[in-house]
N, C-alpha and C positions, 0 to 999 in steps of 0.2 A: 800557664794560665795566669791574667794577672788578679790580682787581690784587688775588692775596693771594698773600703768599710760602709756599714748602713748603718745609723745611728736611730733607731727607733726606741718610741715611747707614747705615753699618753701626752697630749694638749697642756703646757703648763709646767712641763716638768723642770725644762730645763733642757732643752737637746740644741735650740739656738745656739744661745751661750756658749755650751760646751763646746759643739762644732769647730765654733769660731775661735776659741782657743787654742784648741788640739791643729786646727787649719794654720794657725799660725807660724804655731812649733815643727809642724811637717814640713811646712813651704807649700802648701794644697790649696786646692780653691773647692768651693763647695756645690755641690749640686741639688738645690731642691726637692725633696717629694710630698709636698703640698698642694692639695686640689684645691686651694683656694689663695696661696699668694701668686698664684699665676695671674691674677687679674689683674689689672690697671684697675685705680681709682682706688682699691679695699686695701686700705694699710692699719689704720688703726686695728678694724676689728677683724682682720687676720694674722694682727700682732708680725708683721715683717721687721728684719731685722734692721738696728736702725741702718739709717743713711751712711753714719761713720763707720761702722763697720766695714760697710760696701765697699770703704773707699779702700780700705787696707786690705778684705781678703775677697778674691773675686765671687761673686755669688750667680748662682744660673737659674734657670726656670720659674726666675720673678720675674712677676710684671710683662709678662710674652702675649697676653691676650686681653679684650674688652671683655666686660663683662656680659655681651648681648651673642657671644662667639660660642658653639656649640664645642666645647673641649671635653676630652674623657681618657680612661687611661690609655687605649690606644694610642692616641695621639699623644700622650705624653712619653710614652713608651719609646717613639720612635723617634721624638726629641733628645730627649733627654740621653739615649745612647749615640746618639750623633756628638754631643756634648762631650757625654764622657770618655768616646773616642779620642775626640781631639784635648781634653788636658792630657791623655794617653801621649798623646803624639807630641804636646807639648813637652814631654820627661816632668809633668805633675801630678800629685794623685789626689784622684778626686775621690770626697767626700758626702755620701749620699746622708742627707738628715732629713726627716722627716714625719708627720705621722698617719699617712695616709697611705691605709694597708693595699688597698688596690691597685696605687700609682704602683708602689713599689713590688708586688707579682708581677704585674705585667711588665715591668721593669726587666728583671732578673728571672721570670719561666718562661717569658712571651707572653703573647697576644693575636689573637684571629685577627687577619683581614677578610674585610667582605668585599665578594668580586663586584658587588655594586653598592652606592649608596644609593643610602633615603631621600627623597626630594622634599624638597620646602615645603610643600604642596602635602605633603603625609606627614610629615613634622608639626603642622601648624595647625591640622584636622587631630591629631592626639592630645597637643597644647590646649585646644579648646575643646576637650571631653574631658566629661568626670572623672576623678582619680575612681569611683568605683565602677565605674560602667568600663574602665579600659581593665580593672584586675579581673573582671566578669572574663572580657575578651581574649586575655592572656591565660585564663584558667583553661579555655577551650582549646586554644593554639599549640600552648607549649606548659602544658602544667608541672612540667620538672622547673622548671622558672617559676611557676608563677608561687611552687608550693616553697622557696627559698626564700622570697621576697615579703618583703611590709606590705600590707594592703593596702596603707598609705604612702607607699614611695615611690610617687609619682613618676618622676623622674627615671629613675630604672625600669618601671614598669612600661612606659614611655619608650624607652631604649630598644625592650626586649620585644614590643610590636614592630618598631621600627624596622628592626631586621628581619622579621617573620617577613612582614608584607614587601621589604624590598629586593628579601631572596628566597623568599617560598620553603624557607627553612627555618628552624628556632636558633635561639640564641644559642641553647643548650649544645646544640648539634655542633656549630662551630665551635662551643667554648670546648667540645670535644676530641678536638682534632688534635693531633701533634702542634707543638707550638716552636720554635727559632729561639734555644734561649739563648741569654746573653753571653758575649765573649767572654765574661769576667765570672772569677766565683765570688760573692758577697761572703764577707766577714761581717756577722749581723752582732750587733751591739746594741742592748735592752738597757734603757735608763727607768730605775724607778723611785719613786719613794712612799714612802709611811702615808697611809691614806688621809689624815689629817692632816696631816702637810700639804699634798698635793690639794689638798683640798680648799686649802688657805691661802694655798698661790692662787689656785683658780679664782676666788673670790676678789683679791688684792687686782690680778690683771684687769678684772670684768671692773672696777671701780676705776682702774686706772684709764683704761678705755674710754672711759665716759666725762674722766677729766681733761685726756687730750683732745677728747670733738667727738666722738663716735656719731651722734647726734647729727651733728652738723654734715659729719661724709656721709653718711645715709641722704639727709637732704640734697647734697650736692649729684650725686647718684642720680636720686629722682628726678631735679633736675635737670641732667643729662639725656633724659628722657629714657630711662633704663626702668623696665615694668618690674614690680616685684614679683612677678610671676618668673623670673629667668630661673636659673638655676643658680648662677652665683647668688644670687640674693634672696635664696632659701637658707642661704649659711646662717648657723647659727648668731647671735647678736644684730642682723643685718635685719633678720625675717622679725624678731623681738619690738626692733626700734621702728620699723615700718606701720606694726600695729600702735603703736603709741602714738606716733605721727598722725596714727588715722581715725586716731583718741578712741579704740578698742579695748585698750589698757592703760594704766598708768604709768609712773615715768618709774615709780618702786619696783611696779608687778614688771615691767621688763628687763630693768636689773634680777629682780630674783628668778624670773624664767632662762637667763641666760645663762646665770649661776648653777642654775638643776640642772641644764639642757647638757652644758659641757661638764658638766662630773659625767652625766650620763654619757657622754660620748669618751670620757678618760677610761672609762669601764670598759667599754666596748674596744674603745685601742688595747686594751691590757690585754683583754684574751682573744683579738685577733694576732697582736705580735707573741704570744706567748705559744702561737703552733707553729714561729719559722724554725727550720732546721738550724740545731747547732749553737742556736743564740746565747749568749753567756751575757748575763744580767751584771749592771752594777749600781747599786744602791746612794743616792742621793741624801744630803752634801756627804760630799767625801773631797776631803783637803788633795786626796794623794791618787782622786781619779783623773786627770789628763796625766802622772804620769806613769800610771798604769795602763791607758790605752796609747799611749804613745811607746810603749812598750811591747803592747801584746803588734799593734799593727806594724813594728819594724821588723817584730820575731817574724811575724806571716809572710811580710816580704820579700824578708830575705832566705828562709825557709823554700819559697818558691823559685829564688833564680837558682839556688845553690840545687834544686830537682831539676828545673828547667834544664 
């Protein structure tokens, strides 16, 4: 079985960087699991790694779709193992980093296929109902979903009709089913730091965002003709600057909404990745962590051909 490591952590931490280091020293190229630098057009405030990096260690699952594209982990799932087939086949080992806890299940347990899909036509009739009139409709249909979900998250609750009405079934039902997981077994690797800390990057990027254009790619978006109704551009910073733009708030009260928004969501990553099997955490700065993971991921490997 082959080994690939997953570099998880909260928003901010530092899993870029490191990646791209540790990528280096392997000879790897890295694999995305970000639900949101898969767009075209959102760089600043998806914080993508820069340009120059790109050029030196190869990067995957950016930039692969418009923002107006209906993407979710499904669909990234079955990318993204395509992907890391072929650095497989290329004799390279790919490096999953990311912090987006759902890309990454579906990733590595599977993921349901539906024997049909939703039509535009039902997609477009839930886009334009109430986020509460549709948690009403889901509470009736499928209430093991609806009783998991935000009453405001549109978006999944959106999802979780969609497949009701296009297979007379719930969500639940299929998230039920056995699932095809991955060829690979995941080496999951927890980066974290001192909540102060982390909290001081957060702040630092969110200013830094706003001095490379954040502002201005938001505009350029809009005028792309890209509604802020889509789902990429409920992203956090994206959805912030849109109201400002449409002088709902101020230019402070969006920075400081963005600043609270993403602590709140480093929270939320911390104890979704804190229930993967097996995770061994390392603590943030540490002079002597790449070459402690560049250690533990040779011991795994070679550990596996010498059982192989």
């Amino acid at each position: 079985m082959r080994i690939v490591p997953i570099i998880v952590g909260p928003t901010a931490v530092g899993k870029s960087k490191l990646a791209f280091e540790l990528a280096q020293r392997l000879g790897s190229e890295i694999v995305s699991a970000d639900a949101r630098q898969i767009y075209k057009f959102m760089d600043i405030g998806t914080a993508k790694p820069p340009k120059e990096w790109l050029q030196i260690v190869p990067h995957h699952m950016i930039d692969i779709v418009t923002p107006d594209v209906d993407f979710n982990a499904w669909h990234y799932a079955c990318m993204a193992r395509k992907v890391i087939d072929d650095i497989f086949a290329r004799n390279k080992l790919p490096i999953v980093v990311g912090g987006s806890g759902l890309y990454i299940k579906a990733l590595v347990e599977g993921f349901f296929e539906l024997p049909v899909q939703p039509t535009p036509e039902l997609r477009n009739r839930l886009r334009a109902t109430p986020t509460e009139l549709l948690y009403e409709e889901l509470k009736k249909v499928d209430p093991i979903t609806a009783n998991r979900l935000a009453p405001r998250d549109k978006h999944r609750i959106a999802r979780a009709l969609e497949v009701y009405y296009a297979t007379g079934k719930p969500i639940s039902y299929w998230q039920s089913l056995p699932h095809r997981r991955a060829s690979f077994t995941p080496l999951y690797i927890g980066l974290i730091r001192e909540r102060r800390s982390l909290y001081e990057r957060i702040n630092i990027r969110v200013d830094k965002m706003f001095e490379q254009g954040l502002v201005e790619e938001v505009k350029h978006l809009l005028s792309l003709g890209y509604s802020r109704d889509l789902n990429a551009l409920q992203t956090i910073g994206y959805k912030e600057v849109i109201d400002y733009l449409e002088g709902k708030i101020t230019l402070d009260e969006a920075k400081r909404l963005i600043k609270k928004h993403t602590r709140m969501l480093a929270r939320r990553q911390i104890q979704w990745f804190k229930k993967l099997p097996n995770i061994e955490w390392y603590t943030l700065p540490d002079t002597e962590v790449i070459d402690k993971l560049y250690k533990k991921i040779t011991h795994h490997i070679t550990f596996t051909e010498v059982v192989r």
